[in-house]
Backbone bond lengths (Angstrom), bond angles and torsions (degrees), N, CA, C in turn:
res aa  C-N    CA-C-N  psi(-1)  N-CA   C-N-CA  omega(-1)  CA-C   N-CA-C  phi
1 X - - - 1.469 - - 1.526 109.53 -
2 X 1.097 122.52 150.64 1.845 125.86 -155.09 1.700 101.07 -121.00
3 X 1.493 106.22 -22.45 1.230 99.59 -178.15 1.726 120.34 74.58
4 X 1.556 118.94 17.20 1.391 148.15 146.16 1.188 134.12 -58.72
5 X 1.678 110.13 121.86 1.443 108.04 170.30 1.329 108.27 -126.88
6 X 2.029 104.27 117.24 2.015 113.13 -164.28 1.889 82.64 -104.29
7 X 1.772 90.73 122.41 1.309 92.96 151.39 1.633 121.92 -116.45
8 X 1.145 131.96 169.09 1.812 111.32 175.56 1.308 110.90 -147.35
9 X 0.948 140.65 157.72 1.882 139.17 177.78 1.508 100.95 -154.66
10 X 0.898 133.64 118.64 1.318 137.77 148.29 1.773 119.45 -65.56
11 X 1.311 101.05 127.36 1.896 101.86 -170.86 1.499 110.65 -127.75
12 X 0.762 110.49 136.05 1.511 124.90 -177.92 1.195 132.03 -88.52
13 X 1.484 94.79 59.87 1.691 140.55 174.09 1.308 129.40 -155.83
14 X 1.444 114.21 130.76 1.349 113.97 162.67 2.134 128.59 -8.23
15 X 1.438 98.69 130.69 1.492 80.07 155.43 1.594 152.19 -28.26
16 X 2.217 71.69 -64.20 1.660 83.03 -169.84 1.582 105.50 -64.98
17 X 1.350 127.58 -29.37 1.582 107.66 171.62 1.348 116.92 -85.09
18 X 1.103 129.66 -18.56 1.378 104.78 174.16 1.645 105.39 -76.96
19 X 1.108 133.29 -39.63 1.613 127.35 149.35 1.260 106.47 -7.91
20 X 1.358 104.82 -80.63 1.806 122.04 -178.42 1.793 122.79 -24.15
21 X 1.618 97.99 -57.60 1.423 122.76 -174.63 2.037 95.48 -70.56
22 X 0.921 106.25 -27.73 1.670 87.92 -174.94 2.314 106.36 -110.88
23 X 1.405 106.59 16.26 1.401 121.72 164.02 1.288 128.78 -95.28
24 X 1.524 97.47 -54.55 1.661 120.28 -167.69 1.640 102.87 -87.60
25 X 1.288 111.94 126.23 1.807 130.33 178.92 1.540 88.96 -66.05
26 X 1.153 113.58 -35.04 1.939 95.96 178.66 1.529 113.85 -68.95
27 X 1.467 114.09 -39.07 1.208 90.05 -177.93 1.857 110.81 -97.57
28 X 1.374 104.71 -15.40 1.572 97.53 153.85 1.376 154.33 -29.25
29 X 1.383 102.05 -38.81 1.271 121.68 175.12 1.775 133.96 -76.94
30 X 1.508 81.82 -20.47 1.527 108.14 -159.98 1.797 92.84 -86.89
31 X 1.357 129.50 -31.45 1.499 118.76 -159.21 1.448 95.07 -140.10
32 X 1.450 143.23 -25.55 1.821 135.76 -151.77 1.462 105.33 -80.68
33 X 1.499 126.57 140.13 1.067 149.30 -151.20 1.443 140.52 63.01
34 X 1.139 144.21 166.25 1.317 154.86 -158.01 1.907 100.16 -65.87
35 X 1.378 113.68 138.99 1.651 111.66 -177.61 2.053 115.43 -55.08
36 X 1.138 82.28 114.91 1.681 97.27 176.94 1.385 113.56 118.55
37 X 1.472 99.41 12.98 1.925 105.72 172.89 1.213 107.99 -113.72
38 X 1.552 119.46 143.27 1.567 115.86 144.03 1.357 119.27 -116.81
39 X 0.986 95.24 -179.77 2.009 97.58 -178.29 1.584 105.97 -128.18
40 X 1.320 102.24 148.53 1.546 142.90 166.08 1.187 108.06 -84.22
41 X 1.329 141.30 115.49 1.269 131.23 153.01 1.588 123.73 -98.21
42 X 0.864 112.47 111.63 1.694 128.23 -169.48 1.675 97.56 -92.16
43 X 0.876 156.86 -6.25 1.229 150.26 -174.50 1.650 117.62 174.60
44 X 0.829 130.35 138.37 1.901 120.97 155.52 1.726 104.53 -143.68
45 X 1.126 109.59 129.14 1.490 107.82 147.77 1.378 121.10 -124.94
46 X 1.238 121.33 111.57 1.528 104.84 -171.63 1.813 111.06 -107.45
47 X 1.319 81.18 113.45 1.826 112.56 -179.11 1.449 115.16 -148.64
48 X 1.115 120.32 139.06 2.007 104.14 149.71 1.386 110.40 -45.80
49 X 1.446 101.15 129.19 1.424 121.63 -174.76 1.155 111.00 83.86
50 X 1.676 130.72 -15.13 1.187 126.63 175.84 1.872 125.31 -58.60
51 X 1.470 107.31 176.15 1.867 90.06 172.96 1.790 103.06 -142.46
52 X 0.948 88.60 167.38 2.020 103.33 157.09 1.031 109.02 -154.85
53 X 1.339 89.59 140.96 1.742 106.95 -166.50 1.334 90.13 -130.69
54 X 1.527 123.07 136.86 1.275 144.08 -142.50 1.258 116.21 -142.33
55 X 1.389 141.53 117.62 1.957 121.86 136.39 1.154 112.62 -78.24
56 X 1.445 101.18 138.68 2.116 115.53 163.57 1.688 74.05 -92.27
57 X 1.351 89.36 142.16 1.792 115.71 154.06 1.519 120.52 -130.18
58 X 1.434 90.77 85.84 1.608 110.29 176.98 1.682 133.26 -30.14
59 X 1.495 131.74 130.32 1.066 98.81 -178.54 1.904 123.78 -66.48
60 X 1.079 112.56 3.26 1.581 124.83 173.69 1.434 112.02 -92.89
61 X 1.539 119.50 24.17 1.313 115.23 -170.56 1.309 135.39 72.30
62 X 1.575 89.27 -21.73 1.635 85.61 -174.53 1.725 118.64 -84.45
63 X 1.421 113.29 174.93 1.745 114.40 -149.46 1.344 75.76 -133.39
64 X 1.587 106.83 123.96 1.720 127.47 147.76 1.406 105.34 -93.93
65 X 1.307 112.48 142.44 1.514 132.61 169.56 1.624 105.60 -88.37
66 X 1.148 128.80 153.50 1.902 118.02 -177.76 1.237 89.05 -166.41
67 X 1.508 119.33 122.39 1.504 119.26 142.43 1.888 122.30 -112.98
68 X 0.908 96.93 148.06 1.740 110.28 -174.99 1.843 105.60 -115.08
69 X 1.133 118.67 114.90 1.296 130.13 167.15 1.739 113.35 -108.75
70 X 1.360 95.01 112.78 1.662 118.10 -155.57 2.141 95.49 -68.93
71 X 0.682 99.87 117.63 1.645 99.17 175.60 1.288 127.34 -110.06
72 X 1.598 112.13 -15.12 1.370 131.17 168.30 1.591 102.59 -155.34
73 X 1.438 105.60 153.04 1.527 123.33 -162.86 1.432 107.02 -152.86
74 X 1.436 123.70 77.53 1.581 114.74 158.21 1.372 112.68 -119.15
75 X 1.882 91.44 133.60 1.614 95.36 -174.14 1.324 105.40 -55.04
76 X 1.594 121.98 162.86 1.014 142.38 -163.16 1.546 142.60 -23.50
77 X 1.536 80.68 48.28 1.446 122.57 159.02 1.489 140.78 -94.65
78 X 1.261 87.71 -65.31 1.789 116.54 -170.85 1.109 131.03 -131.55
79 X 1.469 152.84 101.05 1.997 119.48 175.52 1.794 75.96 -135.81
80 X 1.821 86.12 153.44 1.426 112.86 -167.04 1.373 88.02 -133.03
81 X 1.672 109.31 133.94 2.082 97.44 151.60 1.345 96.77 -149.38
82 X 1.518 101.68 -164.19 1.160 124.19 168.01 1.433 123.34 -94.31
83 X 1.365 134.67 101.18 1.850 124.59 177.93 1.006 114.09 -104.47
84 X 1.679 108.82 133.02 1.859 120.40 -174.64 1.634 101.36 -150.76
85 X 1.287 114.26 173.47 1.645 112.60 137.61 1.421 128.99 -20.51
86 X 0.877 130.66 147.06 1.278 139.42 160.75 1.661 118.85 -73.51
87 X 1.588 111.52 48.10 1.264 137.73 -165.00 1.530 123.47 -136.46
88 X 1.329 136.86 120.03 1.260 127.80 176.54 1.342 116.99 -57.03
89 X 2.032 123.71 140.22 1.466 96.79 -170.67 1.568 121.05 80.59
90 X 0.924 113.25 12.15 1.726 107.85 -176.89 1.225 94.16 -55.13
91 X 1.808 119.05 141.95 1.300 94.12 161.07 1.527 100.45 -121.95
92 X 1.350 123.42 38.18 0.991 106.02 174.64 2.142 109.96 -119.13
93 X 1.545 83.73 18.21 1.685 105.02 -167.02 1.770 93.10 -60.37
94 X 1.482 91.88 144.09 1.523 97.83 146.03 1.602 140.18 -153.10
95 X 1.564 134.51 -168.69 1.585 114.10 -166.07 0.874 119.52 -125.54
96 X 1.775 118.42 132.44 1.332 130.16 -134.77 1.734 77.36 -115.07
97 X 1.628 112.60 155.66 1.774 121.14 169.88 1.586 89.91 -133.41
98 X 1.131 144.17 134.41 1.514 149.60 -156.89 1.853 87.29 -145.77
99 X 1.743 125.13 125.14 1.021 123.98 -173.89 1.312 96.23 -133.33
100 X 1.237 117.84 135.55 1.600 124.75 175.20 1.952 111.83 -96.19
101 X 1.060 136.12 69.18 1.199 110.54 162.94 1.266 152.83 -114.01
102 X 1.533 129.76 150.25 1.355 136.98 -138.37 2.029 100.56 -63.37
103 X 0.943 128.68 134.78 1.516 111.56 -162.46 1.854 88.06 -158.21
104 X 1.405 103.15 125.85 1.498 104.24 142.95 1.969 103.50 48.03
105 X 1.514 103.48 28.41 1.500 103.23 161.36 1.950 99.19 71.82
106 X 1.324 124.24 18.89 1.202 141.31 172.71 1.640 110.17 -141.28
107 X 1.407 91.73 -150.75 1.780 113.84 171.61 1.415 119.49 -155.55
108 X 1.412 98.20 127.56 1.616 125.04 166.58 1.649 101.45 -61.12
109 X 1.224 118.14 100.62 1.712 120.09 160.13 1.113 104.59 -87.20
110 X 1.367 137.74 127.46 1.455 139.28 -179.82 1.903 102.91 -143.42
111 X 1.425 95.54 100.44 1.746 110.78 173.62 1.149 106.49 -71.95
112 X 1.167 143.26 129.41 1.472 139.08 141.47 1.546 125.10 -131.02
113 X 1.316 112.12 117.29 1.570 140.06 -138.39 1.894 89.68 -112.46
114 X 1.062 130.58 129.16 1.221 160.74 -161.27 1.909 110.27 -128.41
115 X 1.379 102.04 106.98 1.386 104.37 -177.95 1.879 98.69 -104.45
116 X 1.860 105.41 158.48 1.236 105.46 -173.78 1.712 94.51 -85.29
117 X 1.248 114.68 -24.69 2.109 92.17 -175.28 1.597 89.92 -146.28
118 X 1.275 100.19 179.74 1.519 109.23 -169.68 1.453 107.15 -76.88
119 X 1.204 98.78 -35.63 1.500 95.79 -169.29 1.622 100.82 -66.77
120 X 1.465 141.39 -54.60 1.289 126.57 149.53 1.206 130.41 -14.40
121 X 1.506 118.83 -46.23 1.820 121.31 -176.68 1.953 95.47 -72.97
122 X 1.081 111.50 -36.83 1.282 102.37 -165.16 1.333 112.06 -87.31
123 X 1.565 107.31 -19.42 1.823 95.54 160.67 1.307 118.83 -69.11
124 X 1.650 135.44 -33.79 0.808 114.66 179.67 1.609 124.23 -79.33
125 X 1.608 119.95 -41.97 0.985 105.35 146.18 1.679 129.13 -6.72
126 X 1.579 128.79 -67.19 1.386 123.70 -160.30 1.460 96.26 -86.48
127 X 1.326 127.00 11.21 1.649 128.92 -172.49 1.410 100.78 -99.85
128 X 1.643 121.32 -31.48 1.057 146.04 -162.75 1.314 123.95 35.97
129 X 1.820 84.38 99.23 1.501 119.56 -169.23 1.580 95.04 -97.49
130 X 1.319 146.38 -32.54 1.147 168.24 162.58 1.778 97.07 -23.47
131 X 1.874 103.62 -78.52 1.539 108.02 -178.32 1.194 91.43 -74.24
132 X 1.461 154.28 -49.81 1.769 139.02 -155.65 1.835 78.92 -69.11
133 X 0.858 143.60 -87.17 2.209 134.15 -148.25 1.776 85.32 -36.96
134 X 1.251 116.68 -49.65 2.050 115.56 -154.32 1.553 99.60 -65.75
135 X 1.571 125.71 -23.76 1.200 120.71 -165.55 1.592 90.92 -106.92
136 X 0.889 144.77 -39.18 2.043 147.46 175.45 1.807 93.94 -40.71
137 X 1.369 103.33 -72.97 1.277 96.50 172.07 1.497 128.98 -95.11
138 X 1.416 117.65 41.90 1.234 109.68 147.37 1.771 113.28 -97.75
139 X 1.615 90.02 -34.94 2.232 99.75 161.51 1.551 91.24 -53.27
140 X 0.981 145.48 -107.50 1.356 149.01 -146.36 1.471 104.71 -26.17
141 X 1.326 130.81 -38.00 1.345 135.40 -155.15 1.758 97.07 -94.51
142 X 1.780 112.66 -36.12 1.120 94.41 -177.50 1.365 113.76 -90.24
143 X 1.278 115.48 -31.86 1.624 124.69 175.81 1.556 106.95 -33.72
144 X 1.580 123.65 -74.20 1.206 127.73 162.93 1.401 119.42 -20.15
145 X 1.513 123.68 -56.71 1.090 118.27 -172.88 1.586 118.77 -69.71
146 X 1.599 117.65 -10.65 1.584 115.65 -160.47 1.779 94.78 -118.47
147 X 1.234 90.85 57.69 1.836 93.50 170.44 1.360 84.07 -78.91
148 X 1.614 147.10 -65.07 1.272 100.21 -153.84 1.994 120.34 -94.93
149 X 1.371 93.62 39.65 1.495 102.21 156.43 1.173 107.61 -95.51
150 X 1.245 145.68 -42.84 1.650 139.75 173.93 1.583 113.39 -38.50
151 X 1.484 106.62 130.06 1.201 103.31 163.41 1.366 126.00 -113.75
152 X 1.121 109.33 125.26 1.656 130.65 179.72 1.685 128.09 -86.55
153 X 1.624 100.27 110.28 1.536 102.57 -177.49 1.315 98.72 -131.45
154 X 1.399 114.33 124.04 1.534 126.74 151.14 1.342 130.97 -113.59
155 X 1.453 125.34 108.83 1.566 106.50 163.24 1.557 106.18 -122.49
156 X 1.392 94.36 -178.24 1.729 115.04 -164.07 1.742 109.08 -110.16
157 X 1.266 132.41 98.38 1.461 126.94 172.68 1.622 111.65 -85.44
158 X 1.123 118.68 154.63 1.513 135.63 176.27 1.578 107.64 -104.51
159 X 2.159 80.51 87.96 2.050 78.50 -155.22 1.428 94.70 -175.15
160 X 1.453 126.63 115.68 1.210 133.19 162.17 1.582 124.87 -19.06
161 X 1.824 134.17 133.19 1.647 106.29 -174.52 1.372 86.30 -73.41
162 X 0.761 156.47 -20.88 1.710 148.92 -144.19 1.444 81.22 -63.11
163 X 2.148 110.85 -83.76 1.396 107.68 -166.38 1.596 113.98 -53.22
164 X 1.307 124.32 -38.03 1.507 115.97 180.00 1.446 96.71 -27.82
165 X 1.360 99.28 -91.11 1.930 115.21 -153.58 1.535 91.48 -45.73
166 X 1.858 148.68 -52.49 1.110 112.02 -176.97 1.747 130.09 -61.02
167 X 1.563 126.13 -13.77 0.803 127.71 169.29 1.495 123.02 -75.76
168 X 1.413 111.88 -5.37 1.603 126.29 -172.94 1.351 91.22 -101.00
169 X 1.344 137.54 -19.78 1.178 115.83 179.91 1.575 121.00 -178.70
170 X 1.189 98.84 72.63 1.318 144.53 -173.57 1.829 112.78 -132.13
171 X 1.601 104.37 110.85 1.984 84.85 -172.38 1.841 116.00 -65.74
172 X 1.541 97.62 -28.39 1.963 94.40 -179.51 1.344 94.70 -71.74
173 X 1.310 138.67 -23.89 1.793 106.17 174.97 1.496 111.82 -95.17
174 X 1.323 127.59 -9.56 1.649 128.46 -172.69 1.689 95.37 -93.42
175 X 1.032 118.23 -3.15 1.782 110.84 176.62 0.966 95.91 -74.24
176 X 1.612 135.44 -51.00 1.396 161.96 -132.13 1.619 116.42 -81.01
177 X 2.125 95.86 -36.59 1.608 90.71 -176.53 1.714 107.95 -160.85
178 X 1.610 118.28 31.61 1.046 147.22 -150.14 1.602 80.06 -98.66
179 X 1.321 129.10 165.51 1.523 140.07 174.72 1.461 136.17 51.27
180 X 1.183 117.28 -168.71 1.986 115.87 -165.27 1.617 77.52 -70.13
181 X 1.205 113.23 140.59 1.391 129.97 139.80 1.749 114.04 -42.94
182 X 1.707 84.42 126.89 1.468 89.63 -173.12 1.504 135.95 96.87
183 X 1.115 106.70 22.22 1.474 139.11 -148.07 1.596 112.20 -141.09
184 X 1.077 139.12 127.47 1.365 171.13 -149.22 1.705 114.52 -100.03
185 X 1.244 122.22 62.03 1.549 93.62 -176.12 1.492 117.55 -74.95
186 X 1.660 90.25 142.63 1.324 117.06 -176.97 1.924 123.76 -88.44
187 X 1.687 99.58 -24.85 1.100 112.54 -169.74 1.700 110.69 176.04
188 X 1.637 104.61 123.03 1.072 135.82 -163.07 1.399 150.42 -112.80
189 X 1.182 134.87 43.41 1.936 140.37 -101.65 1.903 86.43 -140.43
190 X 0.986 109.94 132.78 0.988 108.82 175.75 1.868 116.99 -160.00
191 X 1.305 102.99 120.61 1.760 118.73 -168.75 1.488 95.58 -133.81
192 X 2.079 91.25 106.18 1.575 112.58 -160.11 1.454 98.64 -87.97
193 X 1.133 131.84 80.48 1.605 134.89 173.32 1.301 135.49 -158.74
194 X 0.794 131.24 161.58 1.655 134.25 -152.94 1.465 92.94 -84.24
195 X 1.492 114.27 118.59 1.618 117.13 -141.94 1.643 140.50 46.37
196 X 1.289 78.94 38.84 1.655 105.34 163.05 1.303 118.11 -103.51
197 X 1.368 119.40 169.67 1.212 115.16 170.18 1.384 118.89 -146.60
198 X 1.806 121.48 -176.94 1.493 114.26 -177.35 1.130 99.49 -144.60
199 X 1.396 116.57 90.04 1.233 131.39 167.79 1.726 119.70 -52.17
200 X 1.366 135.68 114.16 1.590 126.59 156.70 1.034 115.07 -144.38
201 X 1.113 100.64 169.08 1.769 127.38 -175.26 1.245 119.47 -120.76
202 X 1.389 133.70 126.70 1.738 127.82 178.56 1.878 100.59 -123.43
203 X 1.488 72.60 170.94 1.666 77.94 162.67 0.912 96.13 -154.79
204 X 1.934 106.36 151.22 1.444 110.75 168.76 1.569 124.27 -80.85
205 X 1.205 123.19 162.28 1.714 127.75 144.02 1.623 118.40 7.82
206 X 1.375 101.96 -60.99 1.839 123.00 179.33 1.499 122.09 -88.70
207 X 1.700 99.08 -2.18 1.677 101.99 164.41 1.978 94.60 96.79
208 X 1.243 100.58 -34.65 2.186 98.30 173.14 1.831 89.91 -38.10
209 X 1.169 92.23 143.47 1.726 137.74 -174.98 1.623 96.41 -104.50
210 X 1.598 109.37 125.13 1.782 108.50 157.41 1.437 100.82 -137.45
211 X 1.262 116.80 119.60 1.511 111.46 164.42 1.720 103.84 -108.89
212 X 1.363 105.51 159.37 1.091 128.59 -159.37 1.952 120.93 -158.53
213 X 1.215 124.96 136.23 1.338 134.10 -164.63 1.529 127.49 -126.95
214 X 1.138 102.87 91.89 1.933 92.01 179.30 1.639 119.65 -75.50
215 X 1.207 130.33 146.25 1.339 100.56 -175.79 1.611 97.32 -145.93
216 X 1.507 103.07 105.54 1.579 119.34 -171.54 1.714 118.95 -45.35
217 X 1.087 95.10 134.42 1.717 97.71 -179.48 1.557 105.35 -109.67
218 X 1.640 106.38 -46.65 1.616 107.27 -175.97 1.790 106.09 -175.33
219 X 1.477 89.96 136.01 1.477 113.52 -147.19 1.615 90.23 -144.31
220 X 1.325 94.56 96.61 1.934 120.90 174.99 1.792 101.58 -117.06
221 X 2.057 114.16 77.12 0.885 113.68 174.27 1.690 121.64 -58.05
222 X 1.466 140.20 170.15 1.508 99.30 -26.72 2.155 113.16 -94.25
223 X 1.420 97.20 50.42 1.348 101.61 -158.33 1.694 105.52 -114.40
224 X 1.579 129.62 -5.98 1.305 91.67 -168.44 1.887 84.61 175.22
225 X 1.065 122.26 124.86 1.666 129.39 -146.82 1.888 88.23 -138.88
226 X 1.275 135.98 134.39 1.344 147.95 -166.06 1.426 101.17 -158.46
227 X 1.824 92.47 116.73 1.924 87.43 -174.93 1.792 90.44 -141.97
228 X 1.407 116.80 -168.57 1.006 121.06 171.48 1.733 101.61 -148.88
229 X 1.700 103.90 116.44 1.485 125.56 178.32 1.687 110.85 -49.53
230 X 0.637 127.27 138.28 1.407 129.54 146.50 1.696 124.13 -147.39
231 X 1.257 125.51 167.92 1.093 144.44 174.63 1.564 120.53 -84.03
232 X 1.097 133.34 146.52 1.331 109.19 -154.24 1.926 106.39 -163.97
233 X 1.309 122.44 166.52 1.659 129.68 -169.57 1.739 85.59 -122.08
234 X 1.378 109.30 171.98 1.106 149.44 -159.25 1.581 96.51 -71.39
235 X 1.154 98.11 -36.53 1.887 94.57 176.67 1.189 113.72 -143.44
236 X 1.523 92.70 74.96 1.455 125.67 173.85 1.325 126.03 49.56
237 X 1.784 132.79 4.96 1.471 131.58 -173.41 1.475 96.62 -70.65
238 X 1.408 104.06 157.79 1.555 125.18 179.63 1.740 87.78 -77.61
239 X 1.517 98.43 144.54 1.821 91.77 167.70 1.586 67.06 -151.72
240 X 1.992 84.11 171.93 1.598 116.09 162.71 1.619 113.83 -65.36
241 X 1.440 92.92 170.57 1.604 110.01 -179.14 1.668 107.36 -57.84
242 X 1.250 130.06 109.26 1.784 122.33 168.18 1.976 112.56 -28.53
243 X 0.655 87.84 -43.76 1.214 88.25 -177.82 1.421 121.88 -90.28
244 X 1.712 119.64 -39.05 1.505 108.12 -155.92 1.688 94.04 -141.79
245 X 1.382 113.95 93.89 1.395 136.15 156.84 1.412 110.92 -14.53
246 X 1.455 109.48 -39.63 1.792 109.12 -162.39 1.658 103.19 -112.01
247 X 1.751 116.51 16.86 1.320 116.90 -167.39 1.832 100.82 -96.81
248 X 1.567 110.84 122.75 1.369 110.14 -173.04 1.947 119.97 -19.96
249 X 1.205 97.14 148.35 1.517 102.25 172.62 1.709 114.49 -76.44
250 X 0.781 123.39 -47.11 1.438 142.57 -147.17 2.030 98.87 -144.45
251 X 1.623 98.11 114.05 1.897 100.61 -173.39 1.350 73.47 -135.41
252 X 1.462 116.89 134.59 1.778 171.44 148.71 1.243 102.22 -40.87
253 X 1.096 158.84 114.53 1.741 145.49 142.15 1.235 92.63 -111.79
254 X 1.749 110.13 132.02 1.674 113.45 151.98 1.622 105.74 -121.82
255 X 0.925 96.92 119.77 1.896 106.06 -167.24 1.929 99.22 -100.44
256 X 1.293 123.47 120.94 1.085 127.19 162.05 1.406 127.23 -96.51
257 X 1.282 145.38 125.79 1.201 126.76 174.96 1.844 110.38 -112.81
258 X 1.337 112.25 147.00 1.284 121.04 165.78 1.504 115.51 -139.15
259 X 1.280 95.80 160.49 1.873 96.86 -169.14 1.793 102.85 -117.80
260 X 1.212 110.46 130.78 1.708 93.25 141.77 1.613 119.61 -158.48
261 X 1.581 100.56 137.15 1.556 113.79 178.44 1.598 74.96 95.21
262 X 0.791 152.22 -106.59 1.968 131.04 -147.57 1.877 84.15 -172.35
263 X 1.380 128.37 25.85 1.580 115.25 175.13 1.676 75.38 -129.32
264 X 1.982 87.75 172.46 1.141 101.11 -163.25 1.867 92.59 -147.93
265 X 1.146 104.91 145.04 1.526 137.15 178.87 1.274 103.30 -74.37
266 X 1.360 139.17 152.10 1.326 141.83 151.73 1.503 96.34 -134.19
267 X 0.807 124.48 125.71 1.814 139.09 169.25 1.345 116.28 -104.36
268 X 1.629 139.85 118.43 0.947 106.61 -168.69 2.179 96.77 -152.35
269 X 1.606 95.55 108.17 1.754 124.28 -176.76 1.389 92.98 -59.55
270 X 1.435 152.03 135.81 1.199 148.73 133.59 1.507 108.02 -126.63
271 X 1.981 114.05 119.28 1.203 103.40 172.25 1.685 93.62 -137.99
272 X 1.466 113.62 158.98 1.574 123.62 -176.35 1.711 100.73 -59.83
273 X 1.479 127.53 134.23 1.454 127.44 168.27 1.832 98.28 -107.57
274 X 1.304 100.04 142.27 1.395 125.07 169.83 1.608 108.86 69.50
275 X 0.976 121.71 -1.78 1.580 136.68 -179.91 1.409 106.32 -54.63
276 X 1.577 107.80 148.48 1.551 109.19 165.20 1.575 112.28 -80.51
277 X 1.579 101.00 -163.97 1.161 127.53 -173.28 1.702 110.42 -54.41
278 X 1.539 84.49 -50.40 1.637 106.45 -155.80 1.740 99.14 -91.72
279 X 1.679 114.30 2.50 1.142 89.12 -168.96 1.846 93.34 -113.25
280 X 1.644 103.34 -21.81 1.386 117.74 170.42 1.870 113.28 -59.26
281 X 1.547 107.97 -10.95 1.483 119.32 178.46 1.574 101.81 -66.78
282 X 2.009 96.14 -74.90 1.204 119.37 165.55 1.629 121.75 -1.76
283 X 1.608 96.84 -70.50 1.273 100.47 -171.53 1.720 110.72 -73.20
284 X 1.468 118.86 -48.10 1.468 102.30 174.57 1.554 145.78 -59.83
285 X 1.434 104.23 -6.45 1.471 136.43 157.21 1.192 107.57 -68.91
286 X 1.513 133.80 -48.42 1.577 119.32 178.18 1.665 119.95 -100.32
287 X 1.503 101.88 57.12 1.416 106.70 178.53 1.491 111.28 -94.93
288 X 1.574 131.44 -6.14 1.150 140.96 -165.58 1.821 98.41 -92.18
289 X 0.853 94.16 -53.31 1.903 138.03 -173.91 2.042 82.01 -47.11
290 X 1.441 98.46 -73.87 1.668 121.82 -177.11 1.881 115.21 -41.35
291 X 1.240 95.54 -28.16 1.220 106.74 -179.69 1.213 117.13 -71.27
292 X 1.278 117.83 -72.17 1.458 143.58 -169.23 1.609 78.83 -66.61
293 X 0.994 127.52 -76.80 1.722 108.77 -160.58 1.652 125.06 -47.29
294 X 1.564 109.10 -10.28 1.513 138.04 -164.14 1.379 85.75 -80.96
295 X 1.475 83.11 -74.07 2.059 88.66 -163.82 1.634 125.88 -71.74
296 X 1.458 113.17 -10.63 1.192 122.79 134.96 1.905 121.63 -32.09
297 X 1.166 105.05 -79.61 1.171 108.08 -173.24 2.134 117.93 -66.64
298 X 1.386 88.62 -31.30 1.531 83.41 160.78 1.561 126.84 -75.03
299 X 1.418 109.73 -8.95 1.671 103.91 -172.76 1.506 92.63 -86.88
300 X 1.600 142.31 6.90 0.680 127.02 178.39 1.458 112.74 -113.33
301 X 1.326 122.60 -29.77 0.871 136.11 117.77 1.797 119.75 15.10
302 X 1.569 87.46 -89.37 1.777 96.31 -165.54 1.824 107.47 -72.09
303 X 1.474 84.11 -26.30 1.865 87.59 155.57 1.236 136.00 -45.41
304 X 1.060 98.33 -51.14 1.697 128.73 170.04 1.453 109.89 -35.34
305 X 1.267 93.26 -82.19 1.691 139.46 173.59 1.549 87.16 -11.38
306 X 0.987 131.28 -74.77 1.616 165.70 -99.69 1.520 80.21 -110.02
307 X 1.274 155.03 -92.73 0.991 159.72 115.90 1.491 126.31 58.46
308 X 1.634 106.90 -40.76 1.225 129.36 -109.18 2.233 82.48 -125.76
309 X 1.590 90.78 -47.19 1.500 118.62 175.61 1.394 131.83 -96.90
């Protein structure tokens, strides 16, 4: 007995991107772990000798710590590491071999996770690491497939990233230009940290009430801000969409910013996590809708901005 756990999925994509999807913290965030987790990324360097250091955020609230020490690295081929705690010495770490191959006009992903003693293989076994690897890459398999469920917003300000990112997240400037244009804030709270959150409240024109909740995953100032949207009550519970029963629970934003010559980029990935079928519909039907409400809130935004200099 070897003390091995082979999982495999074939995906219906290229290597080099499915490579991509299990390298890049952008697309990391969006699909890695078993359904009802997201991740924090606290660090990545991906090299031999490199690390990532990670939160799982359980659907029970609860927070895993994870670090990965990269030990082999071939593009969309191969990556090997080490997985433990987020602790020097783990001794309960163990070594993952992740193989990309070209298959049937796709790719064969085949994990196979290496425990140091049996009694280790068989704890995880009864933890069930078996269904959590079958569900990692069944996210990986569907994530890939819903590029055109992602929604994509970029604009360009005439504006240092320095001030960008403090106006992204800073509460005296997010009171200022946070929500639908046209809107009243009512309430404004904001705890800037990787499981933090930003609680507010608006009102419209007609006195209608929207509260709403960001809730930080990973925040690499001044380059790259990862939260998770939600809908929200007066004292802070997650609720559904006011309006639309079947509108995702839980929406993904990974916002990148880059600058050059003294303007600055905002890039910004938003796709539904843990959502069904019918609700992953939902959302790709209101990408027109997503827009105009986007650039709404950025013209006020760049208003802001303006202000600001």
């Amino acid at each position: 007995m070897d003390n091995s756990i082979v999982i495999a999925r074939h995906v219906n994509a290229a290597p080099e991107r499915v490579s991509d999807a299990f390298t890049d913290p952008a697309h990391i965030s969006l699909w890695w772990g078993p359904r009802g987790f997201t991740t924090s990324t606290l660090e990545h360097d991906l090299r031999v000798g490199g690390r990532w250091r990670f939160i799982m955020h359980g659907p029970d609230g609860k927070d895993w710590d994870n670090r990965i020490d990269y030990t082999e690295v071939v593009p969309a081929a191969r990556l090997a590491y080490h997985h433990g705690r987020d602790v020097d010495a783990d001794p309960s770490r163990f070594n993952v071999v992740i193989t990309f191959d070209a298959v049937d006009g796709g790719t064969l992903v085949t994990l196979r996770t290496f425990f140091a003693t049996a009694e280790q293989y068989q704890e995880k076994l009864e933890m069930g690491a078996v269904e959590g690897g079958n569900q990692t890459l069944s996210r990986l398999d569907e994530y890939l497939a819903s590029a055109d469920t992602v929604f994509t917003y970029e604009r360009t300000f005439k504006a240092p990233r320095d001030l960008v990112w403090k106006a992204l997240t800073t509460e005296e400037h997010m009171r200022q230009w946070w929500g639908p244009k046209g809107m009243t804030m009512l309430k404004s709270a904001l705890d800037l940290r990787p499981g933090g959150t930003y609680h507010y409240g608006m009102a419209a024109p007609d006195g209608t009430e929207m509260w709403g909740m960001l809730r930080y995953r990973e925040i690499v100032p001044p380059r790259r801000l990862v939260f998770i949207v939600n809908f929200s009550d007066a004292d802070g519970g997650i609720t559904r969409h006011p309006l639309s029963a079947t509108w995702p629970l839980h929406v993904l934003s990974v916002a990148t910013l880059t600058e050059h010559e003294g303007v600055t980029t905002i890039s910004i990935d938003t796709i539904p996590v843990n959502a069904t079928a019918e609700e992953m519909a939902v959302f790709a039907a209101a990408k027109s809708g997503m827009t105009v409400g986007t650039n709404g809130m950025y013209d006020v935004f760049e208003q802001y901005l303006a202000t600001l200099q």
